[in-house]
N, C-alpha and C positions, 0 to 999 in steps of 0.2 A: 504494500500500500504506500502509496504516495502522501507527500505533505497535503497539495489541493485534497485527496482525497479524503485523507484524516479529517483536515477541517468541513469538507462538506459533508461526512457521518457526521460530526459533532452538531454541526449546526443544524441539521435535517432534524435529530434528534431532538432538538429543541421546539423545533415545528411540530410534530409532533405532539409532543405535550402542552402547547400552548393551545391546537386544536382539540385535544381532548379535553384540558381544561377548561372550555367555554363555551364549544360549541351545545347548541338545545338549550340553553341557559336564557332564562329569562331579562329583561334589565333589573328588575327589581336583585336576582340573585348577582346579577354582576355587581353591583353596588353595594350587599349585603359587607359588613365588614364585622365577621366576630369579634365579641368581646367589646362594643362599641369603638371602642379605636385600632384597631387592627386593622393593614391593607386588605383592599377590598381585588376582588379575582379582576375586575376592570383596571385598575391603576395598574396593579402586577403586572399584567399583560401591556399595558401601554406603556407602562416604566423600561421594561425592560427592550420590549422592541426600540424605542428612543436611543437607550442607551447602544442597542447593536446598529441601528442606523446614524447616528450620531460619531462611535467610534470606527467603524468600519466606513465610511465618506471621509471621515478625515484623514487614514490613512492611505484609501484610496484616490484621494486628490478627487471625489465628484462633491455635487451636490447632493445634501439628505434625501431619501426619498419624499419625509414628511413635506418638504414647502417644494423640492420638482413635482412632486404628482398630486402635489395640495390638498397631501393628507390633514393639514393645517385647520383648513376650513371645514371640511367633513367631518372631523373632531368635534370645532368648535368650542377649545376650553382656554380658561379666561388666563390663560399661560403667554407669556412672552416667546417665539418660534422658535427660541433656543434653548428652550425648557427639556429639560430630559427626565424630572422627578427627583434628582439628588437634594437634598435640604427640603424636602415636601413635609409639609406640616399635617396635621390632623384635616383643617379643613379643605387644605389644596386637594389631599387624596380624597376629599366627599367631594370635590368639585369636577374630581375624573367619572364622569356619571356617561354610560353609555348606552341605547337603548338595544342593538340587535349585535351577537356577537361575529356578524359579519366584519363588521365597523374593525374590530379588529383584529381578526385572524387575514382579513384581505390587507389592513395596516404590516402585518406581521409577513403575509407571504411575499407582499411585493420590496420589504425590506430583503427579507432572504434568499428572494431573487438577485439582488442587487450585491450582498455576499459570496454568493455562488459564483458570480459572475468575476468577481474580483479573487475568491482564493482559487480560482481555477488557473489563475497564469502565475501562481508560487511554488518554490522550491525550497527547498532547505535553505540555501544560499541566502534566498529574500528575506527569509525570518529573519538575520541577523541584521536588517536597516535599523537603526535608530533614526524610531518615529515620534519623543519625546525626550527632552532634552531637563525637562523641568524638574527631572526627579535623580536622584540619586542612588543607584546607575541609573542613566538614563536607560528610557523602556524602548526594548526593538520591538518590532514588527510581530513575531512570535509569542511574545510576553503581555505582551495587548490585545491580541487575540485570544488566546487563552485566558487573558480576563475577562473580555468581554461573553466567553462561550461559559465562564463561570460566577458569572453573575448572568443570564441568562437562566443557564440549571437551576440556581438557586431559586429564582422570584418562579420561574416555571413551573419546580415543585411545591412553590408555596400555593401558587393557585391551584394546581389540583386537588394541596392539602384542602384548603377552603372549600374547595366542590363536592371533594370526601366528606366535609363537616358540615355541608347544607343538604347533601343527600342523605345524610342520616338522621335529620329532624321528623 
């Protein structure tokens, strides 16, 4: 198996569980957020997608999908378009309200189209570009993917957990 190919299991995998996460889901369950403040399976899913279209354009040198394909407006949430959900407070995650979970599993496919597209022309060799400079070591190309494909897992499992805890009501 190849690098492109690693990263496109890892990331398909994700797609996956974000569509089982929400697909059949009403709005009212997407918005549901256990425990009263707890992420709700709609933020999850929009947080995370943000964050992989967000870090994946930037180190592909495109534009997000969110404001090329004006996922922005279809959204419609009261976020500045470089919002990704980091620092998101209590009521910013109640104000991620979405009604059909098309909104965003089609948010999420056409992000991960846009990943596919881009780790299909990587090699080993590519992983090691230093694509951030701001940290210490700075983070190559492989190190940022890998975090982006694990914070993905993460929020991903968390919405299924949530979907686990409202199907058992």
């Amino acid at each position: 198996m190849n690098v492109a190919d690693l990263l496109a299991d890892g990331f398909g995998r994700v797609q996956g569980t974000v569509h089982a996460a929400v697909e059949g889901l009403t709005a009212e369950q997407l918005r549901t957020r256990p425990g009263g403040d707890a992420n709700s399976i709609a933020w999850l899913v929009w947080h995370l997608t943000r964050v992989q279209d967000d870090h994946v354009a930037d180190v592909a040198g495109t534009e997000q999908v969110w404001t090329g394909q004006d996922w922005l407006s279809r959204f419609g949430l009261p976020f500045p378009a470089g919002d990704t959900g980091y620092g998101h407070r209590p009521a910013d995650v109640e104000a991620v309200r979405v009604d059909k979970p098309d909104l965003l599993t089609g948010y999420y496919d056409a992000v991960h189209e846009q990943t596919l597209r881009f780790v299909a022309g990587l090699d080993a060799d590519a992983l090691d570009r230093i694509v951030d400079e701001a940290w210490d070591p700075p983070v190559s190309l492989g190190v940022r993917l890998i975090s982006v494909l694990d914070d993905d897992i993460q929020h991903a499992g968390q919405a299924r957990y949530v979907r686990g805890l409202l199907e058992s009501r």
